[in-house]
Backbone bond lengths (Angstrom), bond angles and torsions (degrees), N, CA, C in turn:
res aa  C-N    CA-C-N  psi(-1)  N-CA   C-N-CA  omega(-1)  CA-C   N-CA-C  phi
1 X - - - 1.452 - - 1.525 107.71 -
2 X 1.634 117.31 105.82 1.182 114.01 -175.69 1.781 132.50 -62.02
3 X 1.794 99.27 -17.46 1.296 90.84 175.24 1.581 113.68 -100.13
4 X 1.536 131.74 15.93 1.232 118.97 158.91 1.946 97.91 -110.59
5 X 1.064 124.35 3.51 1.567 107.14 155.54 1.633 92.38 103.03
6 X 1.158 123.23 0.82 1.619 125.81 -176.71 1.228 118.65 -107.15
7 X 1.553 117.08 141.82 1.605 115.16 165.95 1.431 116.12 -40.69
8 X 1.233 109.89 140.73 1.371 130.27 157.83 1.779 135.01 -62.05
9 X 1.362 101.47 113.00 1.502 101.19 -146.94 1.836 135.69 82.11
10 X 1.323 117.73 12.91 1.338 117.37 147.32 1.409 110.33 -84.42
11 X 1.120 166.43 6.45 1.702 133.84 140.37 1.062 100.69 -110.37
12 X 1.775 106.14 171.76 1.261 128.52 -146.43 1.608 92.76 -121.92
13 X 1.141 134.06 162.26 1.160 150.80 129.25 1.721 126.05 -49.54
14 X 1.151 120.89 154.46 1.447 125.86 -147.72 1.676 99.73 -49.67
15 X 1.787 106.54 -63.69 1.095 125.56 172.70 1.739 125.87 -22.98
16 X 1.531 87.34 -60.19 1.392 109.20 170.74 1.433 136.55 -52.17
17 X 1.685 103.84 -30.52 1.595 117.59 178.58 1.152 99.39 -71.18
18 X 1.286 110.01 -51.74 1.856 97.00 178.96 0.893 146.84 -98.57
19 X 1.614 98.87 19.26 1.735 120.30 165.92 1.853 86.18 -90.49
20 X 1.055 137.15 -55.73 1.524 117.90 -177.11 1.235 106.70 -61.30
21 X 1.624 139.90 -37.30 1.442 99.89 179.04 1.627 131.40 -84.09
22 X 1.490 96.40 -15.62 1.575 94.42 154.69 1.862 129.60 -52.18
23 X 1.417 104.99 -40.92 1.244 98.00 170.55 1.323 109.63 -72.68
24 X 0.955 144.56 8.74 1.528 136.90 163.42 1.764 112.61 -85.59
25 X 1.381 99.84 -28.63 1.423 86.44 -177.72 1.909 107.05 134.51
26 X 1.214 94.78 10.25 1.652 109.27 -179.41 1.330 125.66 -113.98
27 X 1.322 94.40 159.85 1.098 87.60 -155.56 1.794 96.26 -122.96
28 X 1.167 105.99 132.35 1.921 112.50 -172.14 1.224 104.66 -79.80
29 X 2.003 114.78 133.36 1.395 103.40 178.65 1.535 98.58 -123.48
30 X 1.466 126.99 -27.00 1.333 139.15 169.25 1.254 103.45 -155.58
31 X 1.996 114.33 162.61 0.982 129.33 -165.98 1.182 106.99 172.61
32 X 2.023 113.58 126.08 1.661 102.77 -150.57 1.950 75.15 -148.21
33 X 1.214 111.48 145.42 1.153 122.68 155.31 1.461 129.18 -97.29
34 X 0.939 112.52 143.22 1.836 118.32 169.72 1.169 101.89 -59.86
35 X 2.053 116.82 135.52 1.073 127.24 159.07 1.613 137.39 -75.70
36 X 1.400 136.67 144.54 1.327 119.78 -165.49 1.415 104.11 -48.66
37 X 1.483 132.98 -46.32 1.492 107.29 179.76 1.460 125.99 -35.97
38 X 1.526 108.07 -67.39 1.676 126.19 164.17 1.727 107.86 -12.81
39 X 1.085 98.51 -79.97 1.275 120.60 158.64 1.658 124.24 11.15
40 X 1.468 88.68 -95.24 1.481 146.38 178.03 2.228 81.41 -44.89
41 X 1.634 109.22 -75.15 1.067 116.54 -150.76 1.657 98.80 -61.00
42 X 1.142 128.45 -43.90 1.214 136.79 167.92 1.410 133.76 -59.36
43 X 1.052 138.58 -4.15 1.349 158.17 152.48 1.445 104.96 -91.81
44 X 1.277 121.30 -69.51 1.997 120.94 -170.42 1.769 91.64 -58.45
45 X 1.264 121.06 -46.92 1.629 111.67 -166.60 1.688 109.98 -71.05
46 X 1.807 106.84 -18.94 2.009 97.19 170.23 1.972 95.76 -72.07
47 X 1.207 110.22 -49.24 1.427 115.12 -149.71 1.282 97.74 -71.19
48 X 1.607 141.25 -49.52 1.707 99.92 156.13 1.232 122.63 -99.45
49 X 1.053 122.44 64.33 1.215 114.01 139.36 1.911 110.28 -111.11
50 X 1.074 111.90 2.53 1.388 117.60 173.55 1.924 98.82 -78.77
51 X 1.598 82.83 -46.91 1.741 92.25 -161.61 1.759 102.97 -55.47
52 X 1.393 105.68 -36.13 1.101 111.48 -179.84 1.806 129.86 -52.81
53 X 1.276 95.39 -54.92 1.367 100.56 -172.37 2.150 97.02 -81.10
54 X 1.443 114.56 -24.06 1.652 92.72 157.98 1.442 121.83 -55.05
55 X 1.358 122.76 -52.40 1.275 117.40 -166.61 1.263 111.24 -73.82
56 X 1.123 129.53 2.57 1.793 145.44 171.78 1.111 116.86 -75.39
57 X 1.945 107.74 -60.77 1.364 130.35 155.51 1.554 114.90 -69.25
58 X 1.182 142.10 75.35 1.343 119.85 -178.89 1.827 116.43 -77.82
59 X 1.292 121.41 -6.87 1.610 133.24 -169.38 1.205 92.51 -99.79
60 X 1.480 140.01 -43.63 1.113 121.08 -166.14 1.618 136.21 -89.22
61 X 1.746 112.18 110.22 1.083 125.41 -161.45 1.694 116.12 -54.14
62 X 1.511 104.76 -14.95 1.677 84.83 179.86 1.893 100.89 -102.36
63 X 1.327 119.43 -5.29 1.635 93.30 156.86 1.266 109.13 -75.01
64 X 1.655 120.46 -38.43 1.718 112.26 -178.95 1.611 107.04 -34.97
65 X 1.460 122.93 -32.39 1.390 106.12 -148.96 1.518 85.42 -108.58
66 X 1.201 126.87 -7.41 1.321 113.68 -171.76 1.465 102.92 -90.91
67 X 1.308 104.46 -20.38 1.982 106.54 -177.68 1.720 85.40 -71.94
68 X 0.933 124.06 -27.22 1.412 106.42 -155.27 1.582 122.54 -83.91
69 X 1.249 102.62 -35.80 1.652 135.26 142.51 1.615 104.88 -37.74
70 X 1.335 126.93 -63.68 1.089 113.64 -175.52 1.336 130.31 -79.36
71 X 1.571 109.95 -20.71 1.694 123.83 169.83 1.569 102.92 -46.40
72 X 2.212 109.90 -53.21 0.836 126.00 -148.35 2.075 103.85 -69.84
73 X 1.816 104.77 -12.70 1.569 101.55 -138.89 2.167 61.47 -99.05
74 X 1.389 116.61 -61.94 0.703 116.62 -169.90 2.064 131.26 -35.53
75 X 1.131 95.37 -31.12 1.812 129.40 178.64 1.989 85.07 -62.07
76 X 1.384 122.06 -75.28 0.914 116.73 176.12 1.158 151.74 -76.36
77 X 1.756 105.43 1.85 1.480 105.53 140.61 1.443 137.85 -95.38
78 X 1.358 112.42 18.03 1.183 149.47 143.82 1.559 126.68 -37.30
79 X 1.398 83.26 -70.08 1.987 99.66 175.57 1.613 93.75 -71.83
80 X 1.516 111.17 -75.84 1.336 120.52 -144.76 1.600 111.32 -110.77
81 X 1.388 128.20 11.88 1.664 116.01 178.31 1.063 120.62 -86.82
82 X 1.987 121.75 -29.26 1.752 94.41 170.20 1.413 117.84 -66.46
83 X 1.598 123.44 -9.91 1.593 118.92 172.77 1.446 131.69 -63.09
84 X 1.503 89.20 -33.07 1.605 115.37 -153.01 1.435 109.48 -102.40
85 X 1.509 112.90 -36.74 1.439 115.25 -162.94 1.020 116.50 -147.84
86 X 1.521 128.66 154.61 1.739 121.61 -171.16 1.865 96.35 -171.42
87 X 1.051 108.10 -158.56 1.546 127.82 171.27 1.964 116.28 -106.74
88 X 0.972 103.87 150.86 1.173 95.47 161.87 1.359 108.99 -157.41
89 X 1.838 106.33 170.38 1.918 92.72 -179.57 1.325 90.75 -133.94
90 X 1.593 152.23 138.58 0.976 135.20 154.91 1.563 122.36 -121.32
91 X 1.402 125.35 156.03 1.395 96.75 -158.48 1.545 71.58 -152.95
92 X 1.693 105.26 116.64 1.556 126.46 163.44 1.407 122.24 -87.49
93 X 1.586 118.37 -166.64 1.294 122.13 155.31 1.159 83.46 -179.71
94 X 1.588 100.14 160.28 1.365 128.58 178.53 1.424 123.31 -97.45
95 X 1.585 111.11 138.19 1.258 122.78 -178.19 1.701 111.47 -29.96
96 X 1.337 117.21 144.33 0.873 141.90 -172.90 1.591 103.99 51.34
97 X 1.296 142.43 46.03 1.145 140.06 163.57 1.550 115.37 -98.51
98 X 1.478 141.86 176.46 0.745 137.99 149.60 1.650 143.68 -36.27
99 X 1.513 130.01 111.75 1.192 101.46 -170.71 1.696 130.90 -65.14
């Protein structure tokens, strides 16, 4: 995924996380995703608070570049982050463990 800087096709989708840790040998006991609000609140609450401390700092060139980074991260979760990206929690155990 070119706008977080990572190969294409290393993560999985919800489904997917816990079809790979089953093939490891696990065993799924719960597993809850973040809702688009969540979401929503967690992305707008990094991006101003970036915006924030630029317009605080207005001279200093590395928030300039860090707002800009984040306009840029923000722009693309815009188009593509409720598709692409979210939270998740998953919580295994291993065979013969306690349920």
């Amino acid at each position: 995924m070119k706008l977080i800087g990572d190969p294409v096709g290393i993560y999985r989708d919800h489904a997917g996380n816990v079809a790979f840790a089953e093939e490891l040998g696990l065993i799924a006991v719960y597993a809850v995703v973040s809702s688009d609000n969540e979401w929503d609140q967690f992305e707008w609450g990094h991006y101003m608070k970036v915006r924030r401390e630029a317009e605080a700092n207005p001279d200093d060139p590395k928030l300039a570049a860090r707002l800009s980074r984040s306009r840029h991260w923000r722009d693309g979760y815009l188009r593509w982050g409720r598709a692409t990206m979210g939270f998740g929690v998953y919580v295994f155990r291993l065979p013969g463990g306690a349920n």
